[in-house]
N, C-alpha and C positions, 0 to 999 in steps of 0.2 A: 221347487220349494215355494212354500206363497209367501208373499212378499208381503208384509203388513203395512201400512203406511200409517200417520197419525191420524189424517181426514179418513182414513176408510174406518178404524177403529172407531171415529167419532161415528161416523156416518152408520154401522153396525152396532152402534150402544143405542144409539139414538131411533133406529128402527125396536128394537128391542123393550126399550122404553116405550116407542107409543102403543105396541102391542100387549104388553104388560102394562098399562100406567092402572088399568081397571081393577086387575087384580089385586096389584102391587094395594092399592088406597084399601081395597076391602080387611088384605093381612093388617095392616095400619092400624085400621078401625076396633079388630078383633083383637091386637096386642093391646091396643090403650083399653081396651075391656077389662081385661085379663089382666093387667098391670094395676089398673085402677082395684079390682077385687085381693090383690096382695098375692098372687099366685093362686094354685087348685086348694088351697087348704080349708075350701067350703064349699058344698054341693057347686053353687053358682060360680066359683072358682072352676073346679075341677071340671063343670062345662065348660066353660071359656076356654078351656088348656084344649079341651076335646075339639073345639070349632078350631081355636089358632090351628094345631097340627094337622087338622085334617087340611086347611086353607094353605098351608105351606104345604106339603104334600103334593094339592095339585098343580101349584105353582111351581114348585121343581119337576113336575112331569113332562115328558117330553112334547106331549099336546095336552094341552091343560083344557079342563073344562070353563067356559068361558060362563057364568051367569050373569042375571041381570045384576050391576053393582048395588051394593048394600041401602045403598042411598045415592039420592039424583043430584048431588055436590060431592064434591071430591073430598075427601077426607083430608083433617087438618095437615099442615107439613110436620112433619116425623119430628119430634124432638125426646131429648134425655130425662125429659120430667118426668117424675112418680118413683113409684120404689125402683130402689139400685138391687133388692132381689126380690126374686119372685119364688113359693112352691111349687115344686114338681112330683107329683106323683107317682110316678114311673120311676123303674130300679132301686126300690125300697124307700122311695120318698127322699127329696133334697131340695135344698135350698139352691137357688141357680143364681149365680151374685155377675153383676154386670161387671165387678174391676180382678173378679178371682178365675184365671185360665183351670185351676182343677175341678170348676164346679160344670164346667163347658166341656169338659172330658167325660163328663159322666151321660152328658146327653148322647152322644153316640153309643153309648151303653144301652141305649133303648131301642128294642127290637125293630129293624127299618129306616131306621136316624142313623145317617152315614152323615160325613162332613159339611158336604153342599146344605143339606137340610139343617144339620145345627148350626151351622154360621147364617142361614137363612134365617134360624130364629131369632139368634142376640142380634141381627142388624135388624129386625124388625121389632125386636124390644127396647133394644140401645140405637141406635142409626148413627147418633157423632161418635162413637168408638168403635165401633162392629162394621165389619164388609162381606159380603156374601164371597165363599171361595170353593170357586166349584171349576169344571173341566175347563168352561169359556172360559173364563177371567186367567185362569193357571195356562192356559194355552195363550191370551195373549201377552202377556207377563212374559211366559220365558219368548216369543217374536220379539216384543218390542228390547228384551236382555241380545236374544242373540241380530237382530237389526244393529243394534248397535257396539257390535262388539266385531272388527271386521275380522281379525283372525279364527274366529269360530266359524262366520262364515263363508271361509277358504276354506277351512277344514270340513264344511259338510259335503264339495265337492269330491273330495276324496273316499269318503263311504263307499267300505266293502259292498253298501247293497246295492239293489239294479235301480234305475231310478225311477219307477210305481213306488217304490218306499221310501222316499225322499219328498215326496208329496203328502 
């Protein structure tokens, strides 16, 4: 079983971050777009929706296309300013509200938008309320649960399975 420790998680966030910081500021750049235009509800909206999701898209991929960044300064740091909802166009058109959980259900409604990718979008719309929840984070989450919980792990010693699946 791997052993998570709190310096290795830092130490594995922190490679992750500098591998992503380029792409990470470009999504940034193209939500405060897209935030700023009030959602898709105007050609120029509805392009910005098209850029954001294609840019989260290759960001959740498993090797992401790496381009030149948008601009040769880093994009401002993420904050909650502008609209608290934005238009969405997809699944009959909605309003996507930063403090409302049913409006953030409906994004996964959309053809290819599974969890990892909508929670990738409200934390790069919202950043101080939203966190991205995807395999990584849900895989360290339950280590650092069961790290610290020592009768769970006693009991994974005992698994009927062989131990390749224990790993």
């Amino acid at each position: 079983m791997i052993k998570w420790t709190a310096k290795g998680i830092e130490t594995r966030s922190e490679r992750y971050r500098e591998t992503t910081a380029d792409l990470w500021d470009d999504i940034a750049l193209l939500a405060e777009r897209f935030k700023s235009l009030g959602g898709a509800d105007s050609p120029e909206g509805h392009l910005a929706w098209h850029h954001l999701i294609l840019s989260v898209g290759n960001f959740k991929r498993q090797a992401p296309i790496y381009l030149a960044p948008l601009r040769a300064t880093r994009a401002p740091e993420a904050t909650d300013e502008g609209p608290r909802v934005v238009w969405i166009p997809e699944d009959g058109g909605f309003s996507l509200r930063a403090e409302d959980p049913s409006s953030w259900v409906r994004l996964v409604r959309i053809h290819g938008i599974e969890t990892a990718t909508a929670t990738t979008l409200l934390a790069v719309l919202w950043p101080e309320q939203h966190l991205i929840m995807d395999t990584w984070v849900f895989n360290v989450a339950n280590a650092m649960r069961a790290d610290g919980d020592a009768a769970y792990m006693a009991s994974t010693d005992q698994w009927p399975y062989p131990e390749p699946m224990r790993r």
